[in-house]
LOTIDO-453865 format. One record per atom (N, C-alpha, C, CB): y, z, x; residue number from 1; residue in three letters. Coordinates in steps of 0.02 Angstrom, whole numbers, plus 50000, padded with zeros to 5 digits. Glycine has a CB too. Example, Ala and Ser with C-alpha at 12.3 -4.5 7.8 and 13.67 -1.06 7.14 Angstrom:
REM residues 2
{v = 49716, w = 50390, u = 50660, lumro = 1, kelum = ALA}
{v = 49775, w = 50390, u = 50615, lumro = 1, kelum = ALA}
{v = 49835, w = 50390, u = 50660, lumro = 1, kelum = ALA}
{v = 49776, w = 50452, u = 50565, lumro = 1, kelum = ALA}
{v = 49888, w = 50354, u = 50642, lumro = 2, kelum = SER}
{v = 49947, w = 50357, u = 50684, lumro = 2, kelum = SER}
{v = 50002, w = 50394, u = 50645, lumro = 2, kelum = SER}
{v = 49970, w = 50286, u = 50704, lumro = 2, kelum = SER}
REM end
This chain:
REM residues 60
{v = 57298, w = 65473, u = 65691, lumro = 1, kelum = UNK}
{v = 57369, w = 65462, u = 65689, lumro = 1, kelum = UNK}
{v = 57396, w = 65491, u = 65623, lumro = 1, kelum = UNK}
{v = 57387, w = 65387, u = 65696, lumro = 1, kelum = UNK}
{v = 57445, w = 65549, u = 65639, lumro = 2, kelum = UNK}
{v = 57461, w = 65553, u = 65559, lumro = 2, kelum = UNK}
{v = 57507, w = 65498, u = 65528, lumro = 2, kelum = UNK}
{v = 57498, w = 65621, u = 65543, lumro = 2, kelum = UNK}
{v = 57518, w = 65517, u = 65460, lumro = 3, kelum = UNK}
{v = 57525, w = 65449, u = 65405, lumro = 3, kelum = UNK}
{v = 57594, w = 65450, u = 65400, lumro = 3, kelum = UNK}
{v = 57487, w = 65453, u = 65322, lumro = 3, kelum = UNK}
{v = 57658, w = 65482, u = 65425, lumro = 4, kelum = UNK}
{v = 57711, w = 65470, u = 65462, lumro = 4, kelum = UNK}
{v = 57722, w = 65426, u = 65503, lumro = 4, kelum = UNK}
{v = 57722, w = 65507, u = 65488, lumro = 4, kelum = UNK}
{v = 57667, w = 65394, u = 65530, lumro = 5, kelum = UNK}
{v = 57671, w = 65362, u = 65594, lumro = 5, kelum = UNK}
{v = 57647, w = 65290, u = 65574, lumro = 5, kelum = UNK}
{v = 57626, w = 65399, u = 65654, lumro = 5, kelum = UNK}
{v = 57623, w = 65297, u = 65518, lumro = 6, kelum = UNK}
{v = 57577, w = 65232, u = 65495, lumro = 6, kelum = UNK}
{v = 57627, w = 65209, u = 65457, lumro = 6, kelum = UNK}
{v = 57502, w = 65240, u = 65451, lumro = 6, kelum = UNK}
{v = 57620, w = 65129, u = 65432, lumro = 7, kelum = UNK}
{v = 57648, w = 65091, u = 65417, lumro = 7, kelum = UNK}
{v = 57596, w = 65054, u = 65329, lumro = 7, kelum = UNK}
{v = 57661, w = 65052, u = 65492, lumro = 7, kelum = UNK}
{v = 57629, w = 65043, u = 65292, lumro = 8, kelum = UNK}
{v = 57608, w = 64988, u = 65230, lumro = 8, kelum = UNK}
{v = 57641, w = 64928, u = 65212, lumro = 8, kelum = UNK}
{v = 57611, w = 65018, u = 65168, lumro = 8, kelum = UNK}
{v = 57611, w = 64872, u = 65205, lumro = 9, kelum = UNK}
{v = 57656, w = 64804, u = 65216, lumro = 9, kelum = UNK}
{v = 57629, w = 64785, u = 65160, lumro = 9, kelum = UNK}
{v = 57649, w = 64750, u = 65284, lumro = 9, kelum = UNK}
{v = 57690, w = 64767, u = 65097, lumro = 10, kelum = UNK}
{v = 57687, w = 64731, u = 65038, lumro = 10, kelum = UNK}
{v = 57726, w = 64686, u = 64995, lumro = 10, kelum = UNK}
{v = 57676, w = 64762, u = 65010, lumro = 10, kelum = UNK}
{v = 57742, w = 64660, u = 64946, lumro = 11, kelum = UNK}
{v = 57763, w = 64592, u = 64943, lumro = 11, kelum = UNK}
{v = 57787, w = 64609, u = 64874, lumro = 11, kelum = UNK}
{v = 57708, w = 64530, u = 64956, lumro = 11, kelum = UNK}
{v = 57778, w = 64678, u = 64859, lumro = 12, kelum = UNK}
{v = 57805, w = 64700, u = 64779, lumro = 12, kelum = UNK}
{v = 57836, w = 64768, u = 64779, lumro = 12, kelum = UNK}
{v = 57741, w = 64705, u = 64722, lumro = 12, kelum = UNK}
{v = 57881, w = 64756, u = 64722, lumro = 13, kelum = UNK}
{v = 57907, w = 64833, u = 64710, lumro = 13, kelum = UNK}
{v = 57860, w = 64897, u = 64699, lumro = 13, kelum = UNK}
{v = 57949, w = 64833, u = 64648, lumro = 13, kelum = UNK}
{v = 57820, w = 64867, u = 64658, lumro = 14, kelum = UNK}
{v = 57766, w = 64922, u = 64648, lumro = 14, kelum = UNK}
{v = 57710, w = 64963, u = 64699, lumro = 14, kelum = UNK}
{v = 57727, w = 64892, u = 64604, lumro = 14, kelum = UNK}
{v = 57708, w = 64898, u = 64726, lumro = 15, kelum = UNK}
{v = 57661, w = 64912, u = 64810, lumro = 15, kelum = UNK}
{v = 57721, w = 64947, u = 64876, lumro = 15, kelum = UNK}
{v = 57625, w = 64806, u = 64850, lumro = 15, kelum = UNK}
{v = 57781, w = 64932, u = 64852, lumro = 16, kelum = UNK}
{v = 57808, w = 64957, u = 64915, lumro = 16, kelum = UNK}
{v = 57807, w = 65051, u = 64891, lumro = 16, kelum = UNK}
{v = 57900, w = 64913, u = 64933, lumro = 16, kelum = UNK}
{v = 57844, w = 65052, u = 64831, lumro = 17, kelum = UNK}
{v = 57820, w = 65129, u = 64801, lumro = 17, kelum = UNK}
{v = 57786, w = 65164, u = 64822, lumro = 17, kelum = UNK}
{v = 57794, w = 65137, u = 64752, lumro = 17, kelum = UNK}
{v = 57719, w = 65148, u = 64820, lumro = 18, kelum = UNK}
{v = 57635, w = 65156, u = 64828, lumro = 18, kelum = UNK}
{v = 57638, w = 65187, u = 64900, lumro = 18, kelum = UNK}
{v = 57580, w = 65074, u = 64823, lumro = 18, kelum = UNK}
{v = 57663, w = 65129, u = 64920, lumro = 19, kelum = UNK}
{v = 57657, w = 65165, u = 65005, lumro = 19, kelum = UNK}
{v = 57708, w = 65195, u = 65015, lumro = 19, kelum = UNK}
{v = 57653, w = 65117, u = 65071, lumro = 19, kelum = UNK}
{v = 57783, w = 65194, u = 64993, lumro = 20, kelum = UNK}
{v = 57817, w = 65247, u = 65011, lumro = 20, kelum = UNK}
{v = 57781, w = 65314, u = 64981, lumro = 20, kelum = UNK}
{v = 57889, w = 65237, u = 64990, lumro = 20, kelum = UNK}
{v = 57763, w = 65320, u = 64916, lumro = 21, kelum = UNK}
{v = 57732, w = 65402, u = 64905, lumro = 21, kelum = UNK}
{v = 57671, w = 65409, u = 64925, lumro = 21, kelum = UNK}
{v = 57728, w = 65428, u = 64833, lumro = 21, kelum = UNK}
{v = 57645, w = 65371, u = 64962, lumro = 22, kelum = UNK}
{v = 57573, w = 65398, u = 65006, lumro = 22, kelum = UNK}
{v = 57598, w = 65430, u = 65078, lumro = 22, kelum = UNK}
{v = 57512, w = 65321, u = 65028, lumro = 22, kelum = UNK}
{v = 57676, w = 65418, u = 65064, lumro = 23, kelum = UNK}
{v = 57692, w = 65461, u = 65159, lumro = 23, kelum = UNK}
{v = 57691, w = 65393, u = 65192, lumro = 23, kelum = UNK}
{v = 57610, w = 65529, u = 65208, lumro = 23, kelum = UNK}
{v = 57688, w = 65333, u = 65191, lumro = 24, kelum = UNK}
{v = 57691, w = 65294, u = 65234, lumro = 24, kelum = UNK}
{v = 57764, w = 65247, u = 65244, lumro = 24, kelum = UNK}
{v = 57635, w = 65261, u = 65220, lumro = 24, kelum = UNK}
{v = 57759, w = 65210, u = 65322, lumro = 25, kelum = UNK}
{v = 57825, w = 65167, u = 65317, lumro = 25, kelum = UNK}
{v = 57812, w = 65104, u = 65293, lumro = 25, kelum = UNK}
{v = 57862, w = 65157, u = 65382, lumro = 25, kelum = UNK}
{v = 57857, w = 65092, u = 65237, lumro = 26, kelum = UNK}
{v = 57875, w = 65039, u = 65211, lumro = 26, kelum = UNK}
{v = 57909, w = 64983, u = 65251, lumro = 26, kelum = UNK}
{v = 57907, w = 65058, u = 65165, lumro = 26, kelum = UNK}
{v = 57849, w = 64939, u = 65228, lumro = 27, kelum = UNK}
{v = 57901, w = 64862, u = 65246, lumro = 27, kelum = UNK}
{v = 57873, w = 64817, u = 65203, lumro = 27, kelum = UNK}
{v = 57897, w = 64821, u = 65332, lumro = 27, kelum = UNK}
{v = 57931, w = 64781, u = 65178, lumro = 28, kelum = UNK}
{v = 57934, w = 64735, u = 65120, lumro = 28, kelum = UNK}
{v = 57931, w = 64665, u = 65150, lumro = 28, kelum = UNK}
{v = 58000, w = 64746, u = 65075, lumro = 28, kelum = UNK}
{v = 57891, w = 64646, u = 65141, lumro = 29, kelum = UNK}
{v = 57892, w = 64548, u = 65127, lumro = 29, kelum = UNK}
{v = 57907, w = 64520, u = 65073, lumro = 29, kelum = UNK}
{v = 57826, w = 64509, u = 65130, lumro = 29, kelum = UNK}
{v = 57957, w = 64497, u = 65054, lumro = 30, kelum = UNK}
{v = 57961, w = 64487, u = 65000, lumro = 30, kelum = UNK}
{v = 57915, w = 64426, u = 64984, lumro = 30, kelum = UNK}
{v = 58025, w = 64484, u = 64987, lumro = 30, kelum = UNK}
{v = 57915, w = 64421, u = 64896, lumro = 31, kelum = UNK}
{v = 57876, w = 64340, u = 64899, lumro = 31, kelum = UNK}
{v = 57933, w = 64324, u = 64831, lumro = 31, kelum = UNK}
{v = 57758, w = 64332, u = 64876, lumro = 31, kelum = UNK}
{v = 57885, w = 64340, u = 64762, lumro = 32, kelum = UNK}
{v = 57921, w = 64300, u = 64724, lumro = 32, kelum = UNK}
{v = 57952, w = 64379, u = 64691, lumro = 32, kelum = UNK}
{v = 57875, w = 64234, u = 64672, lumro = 32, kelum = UNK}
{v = 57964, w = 64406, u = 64708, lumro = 33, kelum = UNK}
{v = 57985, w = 64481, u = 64665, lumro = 33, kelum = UNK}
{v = 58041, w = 64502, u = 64728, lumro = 33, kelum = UNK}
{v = 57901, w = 64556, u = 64651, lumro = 33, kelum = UNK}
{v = 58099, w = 64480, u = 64724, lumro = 34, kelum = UNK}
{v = 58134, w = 64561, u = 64740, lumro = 34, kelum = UNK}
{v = 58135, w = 64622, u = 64761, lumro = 34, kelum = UNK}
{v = 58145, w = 64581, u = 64715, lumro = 34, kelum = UNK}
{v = 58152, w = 64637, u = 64834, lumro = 35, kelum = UNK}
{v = 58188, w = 64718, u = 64823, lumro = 35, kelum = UNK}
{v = 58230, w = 64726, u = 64760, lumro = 35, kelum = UNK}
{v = 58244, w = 64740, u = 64888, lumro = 35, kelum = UNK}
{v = 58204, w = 64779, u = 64726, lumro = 36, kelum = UNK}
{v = 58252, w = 64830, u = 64698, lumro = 36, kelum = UNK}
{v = 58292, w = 64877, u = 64736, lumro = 36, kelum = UNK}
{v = 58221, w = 64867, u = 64659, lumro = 36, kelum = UNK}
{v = 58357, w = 64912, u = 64709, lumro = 37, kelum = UNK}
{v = 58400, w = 64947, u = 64715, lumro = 37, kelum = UNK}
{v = 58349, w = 65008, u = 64759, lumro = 37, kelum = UNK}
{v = 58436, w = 64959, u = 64642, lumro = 37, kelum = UNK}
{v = 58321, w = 65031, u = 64704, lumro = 38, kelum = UNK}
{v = 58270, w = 65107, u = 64703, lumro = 38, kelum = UNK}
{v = 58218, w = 65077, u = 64778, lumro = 38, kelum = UNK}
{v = 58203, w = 65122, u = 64597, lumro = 38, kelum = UNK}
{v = 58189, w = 64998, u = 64785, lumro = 39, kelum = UNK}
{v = 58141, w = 64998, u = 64837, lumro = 39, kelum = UNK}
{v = 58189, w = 64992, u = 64901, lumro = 39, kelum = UNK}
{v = 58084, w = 64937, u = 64828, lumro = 39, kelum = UNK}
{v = 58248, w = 64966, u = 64887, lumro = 40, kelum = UNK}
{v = 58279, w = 64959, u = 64966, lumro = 40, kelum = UNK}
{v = 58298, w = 65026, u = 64982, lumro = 40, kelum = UNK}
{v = 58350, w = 64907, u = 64976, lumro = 40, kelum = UNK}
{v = 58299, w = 65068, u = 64955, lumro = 41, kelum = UNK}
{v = 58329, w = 65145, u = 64977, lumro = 41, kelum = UNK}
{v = 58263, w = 65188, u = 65009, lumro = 41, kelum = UNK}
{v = 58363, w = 65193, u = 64898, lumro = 41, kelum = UNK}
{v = 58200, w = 65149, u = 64978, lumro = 42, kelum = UNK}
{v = 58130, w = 65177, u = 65037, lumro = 42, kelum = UNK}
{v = 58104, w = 65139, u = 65060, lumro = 42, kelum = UNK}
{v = 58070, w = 65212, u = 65021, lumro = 42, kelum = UNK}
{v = 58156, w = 65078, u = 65084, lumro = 43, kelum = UNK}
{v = 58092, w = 65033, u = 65149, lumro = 43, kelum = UNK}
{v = 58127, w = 65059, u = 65211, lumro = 43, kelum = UNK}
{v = 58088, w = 64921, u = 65154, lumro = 43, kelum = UNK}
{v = 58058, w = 65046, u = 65258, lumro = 44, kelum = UNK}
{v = 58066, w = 65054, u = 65323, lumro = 44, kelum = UNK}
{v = 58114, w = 64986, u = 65347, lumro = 44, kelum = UNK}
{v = 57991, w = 65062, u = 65357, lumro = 44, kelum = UNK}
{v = 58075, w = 64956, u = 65324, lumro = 45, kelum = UNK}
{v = 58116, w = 64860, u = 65349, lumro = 45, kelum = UNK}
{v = 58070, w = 64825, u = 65292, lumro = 45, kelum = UNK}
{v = 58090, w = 64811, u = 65461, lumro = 45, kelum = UNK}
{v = 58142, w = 64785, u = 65287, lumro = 46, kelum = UNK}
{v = 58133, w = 64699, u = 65270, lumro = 46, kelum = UNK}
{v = 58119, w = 64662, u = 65306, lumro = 46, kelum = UNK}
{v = 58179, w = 64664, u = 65250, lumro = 46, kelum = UNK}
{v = 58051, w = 64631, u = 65295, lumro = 47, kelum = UNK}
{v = 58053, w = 64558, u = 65357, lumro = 47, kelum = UNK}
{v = 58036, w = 64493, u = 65312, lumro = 47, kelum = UNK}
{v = 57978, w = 64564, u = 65432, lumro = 47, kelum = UNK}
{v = 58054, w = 64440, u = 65347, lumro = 48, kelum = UNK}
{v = 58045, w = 64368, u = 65326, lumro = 48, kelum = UNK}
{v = 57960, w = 64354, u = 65319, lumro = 48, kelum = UNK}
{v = 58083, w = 64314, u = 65387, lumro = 48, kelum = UNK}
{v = 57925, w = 64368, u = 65351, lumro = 49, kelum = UNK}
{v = 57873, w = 64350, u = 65360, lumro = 49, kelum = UNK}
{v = 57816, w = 64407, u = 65402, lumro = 49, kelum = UNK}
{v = 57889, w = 64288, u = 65388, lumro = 49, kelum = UNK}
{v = 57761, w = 64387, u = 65394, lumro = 50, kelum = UNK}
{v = 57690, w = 64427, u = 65438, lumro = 50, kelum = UNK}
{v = 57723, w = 64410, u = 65512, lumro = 50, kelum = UNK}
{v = 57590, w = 64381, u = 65425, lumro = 50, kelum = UNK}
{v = 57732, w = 64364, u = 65536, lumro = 51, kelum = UNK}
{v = 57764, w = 64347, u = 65611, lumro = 51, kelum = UNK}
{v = 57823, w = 64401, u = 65633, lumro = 51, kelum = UNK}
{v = 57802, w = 64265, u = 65609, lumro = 51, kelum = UNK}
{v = 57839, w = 64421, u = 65597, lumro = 52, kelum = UNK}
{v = 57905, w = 64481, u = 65618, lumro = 52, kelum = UNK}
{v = 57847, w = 64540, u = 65625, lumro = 52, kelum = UNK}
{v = 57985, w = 64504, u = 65540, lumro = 52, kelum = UNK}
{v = 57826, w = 64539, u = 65562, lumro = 53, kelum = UNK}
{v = 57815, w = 64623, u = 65580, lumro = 53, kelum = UNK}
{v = 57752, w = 64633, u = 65662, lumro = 53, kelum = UNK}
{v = 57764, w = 64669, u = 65485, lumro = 53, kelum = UNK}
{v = 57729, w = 64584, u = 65690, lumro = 54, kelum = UNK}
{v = 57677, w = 64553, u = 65741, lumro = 54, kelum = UNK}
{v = 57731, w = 64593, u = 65807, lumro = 54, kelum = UNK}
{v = 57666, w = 64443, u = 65737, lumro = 54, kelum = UNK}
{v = 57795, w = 64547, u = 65792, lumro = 55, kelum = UNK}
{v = 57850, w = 64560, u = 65833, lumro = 55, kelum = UNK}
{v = 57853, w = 64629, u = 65838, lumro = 55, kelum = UNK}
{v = 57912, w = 64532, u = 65811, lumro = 55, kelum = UNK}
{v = 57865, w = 64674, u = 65789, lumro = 56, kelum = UNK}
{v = 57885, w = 64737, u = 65777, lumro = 56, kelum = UNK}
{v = 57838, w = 64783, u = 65788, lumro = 56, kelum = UNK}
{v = 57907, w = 64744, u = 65720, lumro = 56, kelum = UNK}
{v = 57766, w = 64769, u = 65777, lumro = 57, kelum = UNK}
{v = 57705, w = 64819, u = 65814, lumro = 57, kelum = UNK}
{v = 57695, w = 64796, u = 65893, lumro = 57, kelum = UNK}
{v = 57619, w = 64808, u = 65771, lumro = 57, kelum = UNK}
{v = 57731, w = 64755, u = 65928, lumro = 58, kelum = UNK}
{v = 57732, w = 64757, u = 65985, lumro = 58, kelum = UNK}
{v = 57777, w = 64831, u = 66027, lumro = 58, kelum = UNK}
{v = 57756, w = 64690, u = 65994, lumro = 58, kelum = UNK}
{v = 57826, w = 64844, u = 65949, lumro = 59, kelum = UNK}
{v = 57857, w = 64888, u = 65997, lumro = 59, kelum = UNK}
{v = 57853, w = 64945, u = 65975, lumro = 59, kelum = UNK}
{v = 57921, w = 64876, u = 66013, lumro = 59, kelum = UNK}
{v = 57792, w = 64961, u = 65936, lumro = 60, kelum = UNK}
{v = 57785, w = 65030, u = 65882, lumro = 60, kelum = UNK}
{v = 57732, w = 65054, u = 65899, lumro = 60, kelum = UNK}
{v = 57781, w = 65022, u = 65800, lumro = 60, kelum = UNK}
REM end
C-alpha cells in the first residue's frame, strides 16, 4: 500500500509532524498537549478517542 494511503495516530504535536513528513495521514488524539496552529493545518482528523478512529477504518 503506498504511504499516501496509510495513516499515523498520535497524541502529540511532535508525533503528529513525524507522521505528517513521513507522507502519512495524520490523526490526532489529543491527550494532555494540544493541537497547534502549524499541527491543525496537517491533520487528516481530530478524533476524541481510539473508538472513532475503529469507526473511521471501517470506512477507509
Amino acid at each position: 500500500m503506498p504511504k499516501e494511503q496509510c495513516i499515523g495516530i498520535e497524541d502529540s504535536n511532535n508525533g503528529i509532524l513525524s507522521v505528517y513528513n513521513a507522507g502519512l495521514k495524520a490523526i490526532m488524539i489529543p491527550d494532555l498537549e494540544k493541537p497547534t496552529q502549524e499541527v491543525k493545518n496537517v491533520l487528516y482528523k481530530e478524533m476524541s478517542s481510539l473508538l472513532d478512529v475503529i469507526e473511521l477504518l471501517k470506512d477507509y
